[in-house]
DSSP file (Angstrom, degrees, kcal/mol; ACC not computed):
  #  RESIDUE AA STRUCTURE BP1 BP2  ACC     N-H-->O    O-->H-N    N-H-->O    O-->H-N    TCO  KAPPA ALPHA  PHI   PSI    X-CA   Y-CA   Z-CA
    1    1 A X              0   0    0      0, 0.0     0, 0.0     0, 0.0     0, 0.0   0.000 360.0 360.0 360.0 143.2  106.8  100.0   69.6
    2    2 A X        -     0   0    0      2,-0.3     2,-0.9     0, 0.0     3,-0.1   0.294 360.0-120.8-130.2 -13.6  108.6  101.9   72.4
    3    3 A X  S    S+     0   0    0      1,-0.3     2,-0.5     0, 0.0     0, 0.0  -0.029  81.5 117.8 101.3 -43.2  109.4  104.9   69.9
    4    4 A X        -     0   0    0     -2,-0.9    -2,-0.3     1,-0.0    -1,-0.3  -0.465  45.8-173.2 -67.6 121.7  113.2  104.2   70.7
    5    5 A X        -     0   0    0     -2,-0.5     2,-0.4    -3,-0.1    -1,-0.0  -0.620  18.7-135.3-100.9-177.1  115.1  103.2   67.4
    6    6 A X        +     0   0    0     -2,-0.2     2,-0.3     2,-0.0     0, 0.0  -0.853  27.5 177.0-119.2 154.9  118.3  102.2   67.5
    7    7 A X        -     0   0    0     -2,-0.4    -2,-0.0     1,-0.1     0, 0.0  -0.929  33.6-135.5-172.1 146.5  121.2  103.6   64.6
    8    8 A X  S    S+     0   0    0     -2,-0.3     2,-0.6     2,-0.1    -1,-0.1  -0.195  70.9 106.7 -85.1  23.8  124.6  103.2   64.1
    9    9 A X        -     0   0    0      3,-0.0     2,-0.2     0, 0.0    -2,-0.0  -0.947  62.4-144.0-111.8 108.5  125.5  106.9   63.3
   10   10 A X        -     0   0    0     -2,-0.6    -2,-0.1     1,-0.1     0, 0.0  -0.641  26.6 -91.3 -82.4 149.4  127.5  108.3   66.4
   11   11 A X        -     0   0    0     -2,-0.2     2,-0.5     1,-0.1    -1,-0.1  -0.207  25.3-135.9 -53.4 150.6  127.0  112.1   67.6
   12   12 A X    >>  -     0   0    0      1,-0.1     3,-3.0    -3,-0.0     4,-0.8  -0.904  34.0-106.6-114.4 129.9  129.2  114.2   66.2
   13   13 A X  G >4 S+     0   0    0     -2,-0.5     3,-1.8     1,-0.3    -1,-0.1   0.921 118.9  55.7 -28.0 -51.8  130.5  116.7   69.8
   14   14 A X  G 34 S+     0   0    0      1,-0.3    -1,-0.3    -3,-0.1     4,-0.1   0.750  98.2  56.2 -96.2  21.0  128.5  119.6   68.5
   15   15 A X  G <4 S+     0   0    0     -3,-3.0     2,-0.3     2,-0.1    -1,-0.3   0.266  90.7  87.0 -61.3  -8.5  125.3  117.7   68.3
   16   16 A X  S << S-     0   0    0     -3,-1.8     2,-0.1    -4,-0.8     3,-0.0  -0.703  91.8-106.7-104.1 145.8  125.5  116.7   72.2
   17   17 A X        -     0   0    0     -2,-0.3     2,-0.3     2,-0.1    -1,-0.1  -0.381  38.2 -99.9 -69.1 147.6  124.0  119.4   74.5
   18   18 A X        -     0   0    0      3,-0.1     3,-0.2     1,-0.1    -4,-0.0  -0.779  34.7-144.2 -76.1 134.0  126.8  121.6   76.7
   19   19 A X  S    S+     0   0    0     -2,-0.3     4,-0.3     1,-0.2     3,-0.2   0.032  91.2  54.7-104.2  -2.4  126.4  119.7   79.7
   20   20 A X  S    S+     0   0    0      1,-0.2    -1,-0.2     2,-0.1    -2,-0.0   0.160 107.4  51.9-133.5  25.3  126.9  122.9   82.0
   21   21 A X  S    S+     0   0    0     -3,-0.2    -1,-0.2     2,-0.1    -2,-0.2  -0.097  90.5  76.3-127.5  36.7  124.3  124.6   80.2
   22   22 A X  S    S+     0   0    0     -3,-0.2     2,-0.2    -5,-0.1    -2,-0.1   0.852  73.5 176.5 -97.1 -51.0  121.9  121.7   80.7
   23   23 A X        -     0   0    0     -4,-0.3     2,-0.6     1,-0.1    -1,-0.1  -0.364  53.1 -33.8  88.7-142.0  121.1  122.7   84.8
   24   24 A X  S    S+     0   0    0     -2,-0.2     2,-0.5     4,-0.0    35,-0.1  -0.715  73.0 166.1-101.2  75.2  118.5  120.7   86.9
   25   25 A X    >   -     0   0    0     -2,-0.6     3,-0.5     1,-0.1     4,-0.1  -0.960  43.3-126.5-126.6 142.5  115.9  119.8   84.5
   26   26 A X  T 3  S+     0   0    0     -2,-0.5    -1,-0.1     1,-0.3    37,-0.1   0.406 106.2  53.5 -70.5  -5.1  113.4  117.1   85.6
   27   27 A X  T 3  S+     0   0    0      2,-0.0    -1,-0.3     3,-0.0     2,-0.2  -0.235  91.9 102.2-109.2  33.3  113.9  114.4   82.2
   28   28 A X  S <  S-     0   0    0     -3,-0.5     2,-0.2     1,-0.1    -4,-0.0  -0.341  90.5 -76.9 -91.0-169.4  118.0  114.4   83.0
   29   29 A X        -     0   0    0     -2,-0.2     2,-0.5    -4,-0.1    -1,-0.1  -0.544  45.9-110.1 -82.8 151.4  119.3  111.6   84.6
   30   30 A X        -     0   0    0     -2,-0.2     2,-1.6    -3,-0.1    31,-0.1  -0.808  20.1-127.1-115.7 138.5  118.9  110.9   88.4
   31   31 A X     >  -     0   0    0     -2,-0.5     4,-2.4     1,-0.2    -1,-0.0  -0.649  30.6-179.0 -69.9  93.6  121.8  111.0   90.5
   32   32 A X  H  > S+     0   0    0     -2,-1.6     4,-1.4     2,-0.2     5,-0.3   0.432  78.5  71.4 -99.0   8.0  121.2  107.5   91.9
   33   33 A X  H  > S+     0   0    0      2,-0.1     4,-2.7     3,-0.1     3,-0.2   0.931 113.7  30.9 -58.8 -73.7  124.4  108.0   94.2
   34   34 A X  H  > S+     0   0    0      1,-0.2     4,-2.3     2,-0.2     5,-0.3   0.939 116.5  65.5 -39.4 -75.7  121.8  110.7   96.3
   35   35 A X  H  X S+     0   0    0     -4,-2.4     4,-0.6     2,-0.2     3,-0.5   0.609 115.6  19.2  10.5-101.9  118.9  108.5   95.2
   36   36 A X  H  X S+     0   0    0     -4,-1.4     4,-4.7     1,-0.2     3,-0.4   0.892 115.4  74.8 -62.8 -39.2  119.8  105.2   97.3
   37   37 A X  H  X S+     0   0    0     -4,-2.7     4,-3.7    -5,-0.3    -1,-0.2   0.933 108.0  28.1  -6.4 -74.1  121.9  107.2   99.4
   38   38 A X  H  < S+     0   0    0     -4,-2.3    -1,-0.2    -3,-0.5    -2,-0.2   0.749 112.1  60.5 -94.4 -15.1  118.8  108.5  100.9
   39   39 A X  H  < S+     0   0    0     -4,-0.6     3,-0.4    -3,-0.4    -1,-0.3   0.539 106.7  55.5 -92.8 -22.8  116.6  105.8  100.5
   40   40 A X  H >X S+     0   0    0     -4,-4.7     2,-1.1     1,-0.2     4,-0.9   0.968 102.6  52.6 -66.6 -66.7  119.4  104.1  102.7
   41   41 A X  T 3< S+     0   0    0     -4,-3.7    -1,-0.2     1,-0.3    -2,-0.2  -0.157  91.6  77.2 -92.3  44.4  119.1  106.5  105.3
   42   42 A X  T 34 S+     0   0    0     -2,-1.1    -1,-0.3    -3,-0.4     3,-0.1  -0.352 100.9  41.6 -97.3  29.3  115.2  106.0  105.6
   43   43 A X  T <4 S+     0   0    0     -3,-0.6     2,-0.4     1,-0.1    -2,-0.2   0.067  88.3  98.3-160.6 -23.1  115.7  102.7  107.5
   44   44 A X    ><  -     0   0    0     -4,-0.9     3,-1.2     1,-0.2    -1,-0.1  -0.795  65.9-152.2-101.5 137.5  118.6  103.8  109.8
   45   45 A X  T 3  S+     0   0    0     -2,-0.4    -1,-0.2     1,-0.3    -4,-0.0   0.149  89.4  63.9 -80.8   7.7  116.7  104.6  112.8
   46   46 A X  T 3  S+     0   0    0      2,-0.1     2,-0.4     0, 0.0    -1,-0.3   0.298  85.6  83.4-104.6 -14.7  119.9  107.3  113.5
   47   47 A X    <   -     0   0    0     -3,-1.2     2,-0.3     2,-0.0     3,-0.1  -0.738  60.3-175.7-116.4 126.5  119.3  109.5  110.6
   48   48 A X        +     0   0    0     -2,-0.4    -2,-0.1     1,-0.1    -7,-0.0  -0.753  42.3  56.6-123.3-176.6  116.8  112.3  110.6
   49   49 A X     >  +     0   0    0     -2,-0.3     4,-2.1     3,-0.1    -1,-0.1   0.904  41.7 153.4  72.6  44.0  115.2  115.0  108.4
   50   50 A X  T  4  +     0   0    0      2,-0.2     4,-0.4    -3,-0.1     5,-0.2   0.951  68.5  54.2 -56.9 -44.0  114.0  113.3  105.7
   51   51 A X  T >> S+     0   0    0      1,-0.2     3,-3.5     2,-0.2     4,-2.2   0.999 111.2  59.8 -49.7 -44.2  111.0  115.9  104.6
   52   52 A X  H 3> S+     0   0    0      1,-0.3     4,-1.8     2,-0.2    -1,-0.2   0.826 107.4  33.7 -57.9 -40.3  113.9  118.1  104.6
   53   53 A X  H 3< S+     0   0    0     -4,-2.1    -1,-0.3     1,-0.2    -2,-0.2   0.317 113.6  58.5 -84.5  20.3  116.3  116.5  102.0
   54   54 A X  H <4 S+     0   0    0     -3,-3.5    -1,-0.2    -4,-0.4    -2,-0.2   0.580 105.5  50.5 -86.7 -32.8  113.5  115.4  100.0
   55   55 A X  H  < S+     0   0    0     -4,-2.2    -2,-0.2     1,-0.2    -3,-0.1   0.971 114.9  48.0 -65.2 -59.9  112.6  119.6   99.9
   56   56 A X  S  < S+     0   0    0     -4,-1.8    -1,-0.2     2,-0.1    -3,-0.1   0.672  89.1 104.3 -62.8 -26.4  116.5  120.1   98.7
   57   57 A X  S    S-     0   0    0      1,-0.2     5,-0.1    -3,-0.1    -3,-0.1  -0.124  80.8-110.1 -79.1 142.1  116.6  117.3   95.9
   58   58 A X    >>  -     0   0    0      1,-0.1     3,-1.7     2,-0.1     4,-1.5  -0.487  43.9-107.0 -71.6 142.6  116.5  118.4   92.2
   59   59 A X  H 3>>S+     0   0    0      1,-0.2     4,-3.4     2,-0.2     5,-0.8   0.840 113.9  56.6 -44.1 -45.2  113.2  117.3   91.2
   60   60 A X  H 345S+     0   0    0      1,-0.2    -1,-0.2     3,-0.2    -2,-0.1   0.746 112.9  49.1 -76.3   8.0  114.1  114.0   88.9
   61   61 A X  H <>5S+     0   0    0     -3,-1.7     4,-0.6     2,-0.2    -2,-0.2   0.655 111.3  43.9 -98.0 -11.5  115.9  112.8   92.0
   62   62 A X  H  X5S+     0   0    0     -4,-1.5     4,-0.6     2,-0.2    -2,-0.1   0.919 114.9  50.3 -70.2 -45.8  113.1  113.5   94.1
   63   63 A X  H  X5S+     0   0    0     -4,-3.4     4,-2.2     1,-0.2     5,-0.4   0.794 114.3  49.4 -65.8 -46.9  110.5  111.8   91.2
   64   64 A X  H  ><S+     0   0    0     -5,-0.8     4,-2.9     1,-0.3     5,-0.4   0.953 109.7  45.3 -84.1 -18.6  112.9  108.7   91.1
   65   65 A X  H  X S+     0   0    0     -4,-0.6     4,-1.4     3,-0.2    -1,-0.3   0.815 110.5  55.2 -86.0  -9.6  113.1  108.1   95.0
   66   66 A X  H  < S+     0   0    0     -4,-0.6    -2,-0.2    -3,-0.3    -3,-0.2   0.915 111.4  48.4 -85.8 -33.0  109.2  108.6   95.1
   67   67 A X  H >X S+     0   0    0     -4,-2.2     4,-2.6     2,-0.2     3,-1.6   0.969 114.8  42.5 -29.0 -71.3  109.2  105.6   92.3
   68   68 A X  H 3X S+     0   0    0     -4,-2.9     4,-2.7    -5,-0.4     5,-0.4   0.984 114.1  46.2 -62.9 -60.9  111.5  103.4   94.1
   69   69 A X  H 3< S+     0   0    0     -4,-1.4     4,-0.5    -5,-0.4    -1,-0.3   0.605 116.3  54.4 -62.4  -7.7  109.8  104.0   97.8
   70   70 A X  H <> S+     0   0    0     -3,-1.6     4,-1.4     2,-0.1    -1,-0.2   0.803 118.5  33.2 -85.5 -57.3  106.1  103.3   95.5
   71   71 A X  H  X S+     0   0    0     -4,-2.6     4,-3.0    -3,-0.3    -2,-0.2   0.955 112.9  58.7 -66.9 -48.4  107.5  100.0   94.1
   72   72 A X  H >X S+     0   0    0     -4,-2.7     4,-2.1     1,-0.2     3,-0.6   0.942 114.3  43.8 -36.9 -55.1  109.5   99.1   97.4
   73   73 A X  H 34 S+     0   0    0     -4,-0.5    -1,-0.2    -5,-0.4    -2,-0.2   0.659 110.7  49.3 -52.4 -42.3  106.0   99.4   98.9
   74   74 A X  H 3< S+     0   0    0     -4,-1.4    -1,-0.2    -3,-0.2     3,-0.2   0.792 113.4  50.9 -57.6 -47.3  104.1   97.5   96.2
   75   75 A X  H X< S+     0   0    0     -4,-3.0     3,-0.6    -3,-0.6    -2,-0.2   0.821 108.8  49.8 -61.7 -56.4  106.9   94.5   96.4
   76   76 A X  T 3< S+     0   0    0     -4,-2.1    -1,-0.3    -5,-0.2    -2,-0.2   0.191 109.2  51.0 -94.4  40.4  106.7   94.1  100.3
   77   77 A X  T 3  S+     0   0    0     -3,-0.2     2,-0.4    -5,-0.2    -1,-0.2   0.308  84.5 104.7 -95.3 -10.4  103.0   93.9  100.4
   78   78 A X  S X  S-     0   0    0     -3,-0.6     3,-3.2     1,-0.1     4,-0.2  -0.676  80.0-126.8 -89.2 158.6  102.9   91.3   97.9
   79   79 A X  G >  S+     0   0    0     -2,-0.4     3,-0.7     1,-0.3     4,-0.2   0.613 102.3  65.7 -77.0  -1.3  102.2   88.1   99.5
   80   80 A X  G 3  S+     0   0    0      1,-0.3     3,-0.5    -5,-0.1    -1,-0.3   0.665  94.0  62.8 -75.2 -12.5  105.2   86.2   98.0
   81   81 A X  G X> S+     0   0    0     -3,-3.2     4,-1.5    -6,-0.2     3,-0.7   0.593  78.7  96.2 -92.1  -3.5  107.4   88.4   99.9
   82   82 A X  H <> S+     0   0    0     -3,-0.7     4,-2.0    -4,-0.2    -1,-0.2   0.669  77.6  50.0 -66.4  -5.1  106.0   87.1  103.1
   83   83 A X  H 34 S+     0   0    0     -3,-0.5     4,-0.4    31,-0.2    -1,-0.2   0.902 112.8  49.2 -70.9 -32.9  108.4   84.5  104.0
   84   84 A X  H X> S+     0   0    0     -3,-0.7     3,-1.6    30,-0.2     4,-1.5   0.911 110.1  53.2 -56.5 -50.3  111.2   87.2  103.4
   85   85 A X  H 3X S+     0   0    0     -4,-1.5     4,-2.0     1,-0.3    -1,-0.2   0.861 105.1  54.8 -28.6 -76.8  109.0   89.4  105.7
   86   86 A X  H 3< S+     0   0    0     -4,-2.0    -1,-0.3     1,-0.2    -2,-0.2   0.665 110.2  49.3 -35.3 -35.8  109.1   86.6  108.4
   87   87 A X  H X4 S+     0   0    0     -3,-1.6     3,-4.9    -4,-0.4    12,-0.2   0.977 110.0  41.8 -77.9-106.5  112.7   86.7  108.2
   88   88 A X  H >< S+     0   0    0     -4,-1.5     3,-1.4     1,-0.3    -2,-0.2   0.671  98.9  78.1 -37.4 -17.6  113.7   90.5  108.5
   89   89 A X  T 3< S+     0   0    0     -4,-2.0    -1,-0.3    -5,-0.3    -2,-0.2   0.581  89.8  54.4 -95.5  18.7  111.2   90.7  111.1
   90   90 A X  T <  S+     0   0    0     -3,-4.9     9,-4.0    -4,-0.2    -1,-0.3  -0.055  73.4 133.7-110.3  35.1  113.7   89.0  113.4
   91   91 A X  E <   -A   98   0A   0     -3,-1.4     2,-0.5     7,-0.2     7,-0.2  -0.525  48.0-146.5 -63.0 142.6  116.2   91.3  112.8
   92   92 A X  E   > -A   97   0A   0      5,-1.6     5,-1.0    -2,-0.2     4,-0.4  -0.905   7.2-163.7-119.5 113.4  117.8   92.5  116.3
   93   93 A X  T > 5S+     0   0    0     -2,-0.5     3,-1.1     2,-0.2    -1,-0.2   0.956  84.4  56.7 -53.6 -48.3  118.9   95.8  116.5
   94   94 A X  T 3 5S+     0   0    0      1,-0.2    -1,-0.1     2,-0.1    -2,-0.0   0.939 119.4  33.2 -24.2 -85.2  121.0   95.5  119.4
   95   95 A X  T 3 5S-     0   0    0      2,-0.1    -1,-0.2     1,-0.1    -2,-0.2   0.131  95.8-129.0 -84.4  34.9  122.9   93.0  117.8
   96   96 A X  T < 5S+     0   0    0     -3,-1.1     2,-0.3    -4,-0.4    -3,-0.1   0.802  78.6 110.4  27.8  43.3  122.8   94.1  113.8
   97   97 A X  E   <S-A   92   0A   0     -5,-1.0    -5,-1.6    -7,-0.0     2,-0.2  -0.998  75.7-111.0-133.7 167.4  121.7   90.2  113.4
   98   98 A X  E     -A   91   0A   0     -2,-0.3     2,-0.6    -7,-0.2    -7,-0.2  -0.468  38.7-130.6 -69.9 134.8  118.8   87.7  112.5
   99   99 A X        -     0   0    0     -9,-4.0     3,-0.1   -12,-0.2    -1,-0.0  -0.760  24.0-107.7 -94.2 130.9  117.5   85.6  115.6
  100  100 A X        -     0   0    0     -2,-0.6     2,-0.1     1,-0.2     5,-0.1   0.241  40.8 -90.7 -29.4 149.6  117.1   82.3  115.3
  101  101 A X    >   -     0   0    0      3,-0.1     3,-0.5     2,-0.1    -1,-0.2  -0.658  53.9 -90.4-100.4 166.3  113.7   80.7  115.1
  102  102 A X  T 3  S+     0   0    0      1,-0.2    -1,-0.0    -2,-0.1     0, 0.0  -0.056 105.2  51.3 -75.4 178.2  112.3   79.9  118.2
  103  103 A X  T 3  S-     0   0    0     -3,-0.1     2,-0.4     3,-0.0    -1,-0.2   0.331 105.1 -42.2  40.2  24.5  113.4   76.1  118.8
  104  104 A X  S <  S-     0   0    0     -3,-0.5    -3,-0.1    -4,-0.0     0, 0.0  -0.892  83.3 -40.5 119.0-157.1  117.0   75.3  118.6
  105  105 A X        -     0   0    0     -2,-0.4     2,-0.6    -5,-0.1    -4,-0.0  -0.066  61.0-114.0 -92.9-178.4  120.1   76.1  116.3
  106  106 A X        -     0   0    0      1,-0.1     3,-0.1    -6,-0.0    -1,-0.1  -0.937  26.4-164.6-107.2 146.0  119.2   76.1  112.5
  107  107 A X  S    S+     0   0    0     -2,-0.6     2,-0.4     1,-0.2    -1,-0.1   0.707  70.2  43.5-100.2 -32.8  121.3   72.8  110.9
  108  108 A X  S >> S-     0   0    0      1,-0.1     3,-3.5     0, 0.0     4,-0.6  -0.939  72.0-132.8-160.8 171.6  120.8   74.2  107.4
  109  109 A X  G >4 S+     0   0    0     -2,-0.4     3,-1.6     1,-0.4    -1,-0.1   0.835 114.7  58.8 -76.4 -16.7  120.8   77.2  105.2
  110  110 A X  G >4 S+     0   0    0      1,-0.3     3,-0.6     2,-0.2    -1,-0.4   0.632  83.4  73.8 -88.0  13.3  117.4   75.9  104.1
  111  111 A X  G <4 S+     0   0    0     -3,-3.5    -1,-0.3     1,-0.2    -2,-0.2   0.677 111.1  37.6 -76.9 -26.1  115.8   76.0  107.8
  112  112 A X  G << S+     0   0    0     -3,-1.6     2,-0.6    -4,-0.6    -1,-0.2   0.306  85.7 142.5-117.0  25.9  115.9   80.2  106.8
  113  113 A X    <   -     0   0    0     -3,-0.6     2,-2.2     1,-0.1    -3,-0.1  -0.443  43.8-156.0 -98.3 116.0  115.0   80.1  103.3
  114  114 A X        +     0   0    0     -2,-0.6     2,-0.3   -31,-0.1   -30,-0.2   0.059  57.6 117.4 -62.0  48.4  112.9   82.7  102.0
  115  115 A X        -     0   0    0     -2,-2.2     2,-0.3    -5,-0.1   -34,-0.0  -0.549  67.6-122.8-114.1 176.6  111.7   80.7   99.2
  116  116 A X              0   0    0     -2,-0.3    -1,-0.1   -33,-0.0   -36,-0.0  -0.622 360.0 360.0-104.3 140.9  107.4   79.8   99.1
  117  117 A X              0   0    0     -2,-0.3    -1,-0.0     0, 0.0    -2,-0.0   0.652 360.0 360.0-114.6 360.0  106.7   75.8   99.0
């Protein structure tokens, strides 16, 4: 049991917390704009200061990117992700595409398919 029930009885407005007397507290909700946001601009190789806007971030947005970047991390180390691996690791910066594998053109979409056989 997950503790959450479920009930058909809606909040009545002065049951709901004042939302501008709520602040930064670390069991709110994460601002997952900032979130991916920043978890975006960990992979472009243009963008710097990372420690620093990790330093600025209200704590559950800090707690939620440290999640995601834990699991990202968990995901590509399992070995089922290795085909994808194979894949992204002929990404070309220069030209913001995937390079072909080495022998000729590809003929069809399943010559690149990250799928396991």
């Amino acid at each position: 049991m997950s503790g959450i029930r479920s009930s058909n009885r809606t909040a009545l407005s002065s049951e709901l917390p004042d939302q501008s007397k709520l602040g930064s507290v670390p069991h709110g909700i994460p601002d997952f704009a900032e979130v991916y946001s920043f978890i975006g601009s960990v992979f472009d190789p243009d963008t710097r200061g990372h420690v620093q806007k990790l330093k600025e971030m209200d704590p559950i947005n800090f707690e939620t990117v440290l999640m995601l970047m834990r699991n990202l991390t968990m995901n590509l180390s399992n070995p089922d992700f290795e085909p994808i691996k194979n894949v992204l690791s002929t990404y070309d910066l220069s030209s913001k595409g995937v390079g072909l594998p080495t022998g000729g053109a590809v003929n069809n979409r399943n010559d690149l398919s990250c799928e396991t056989i």
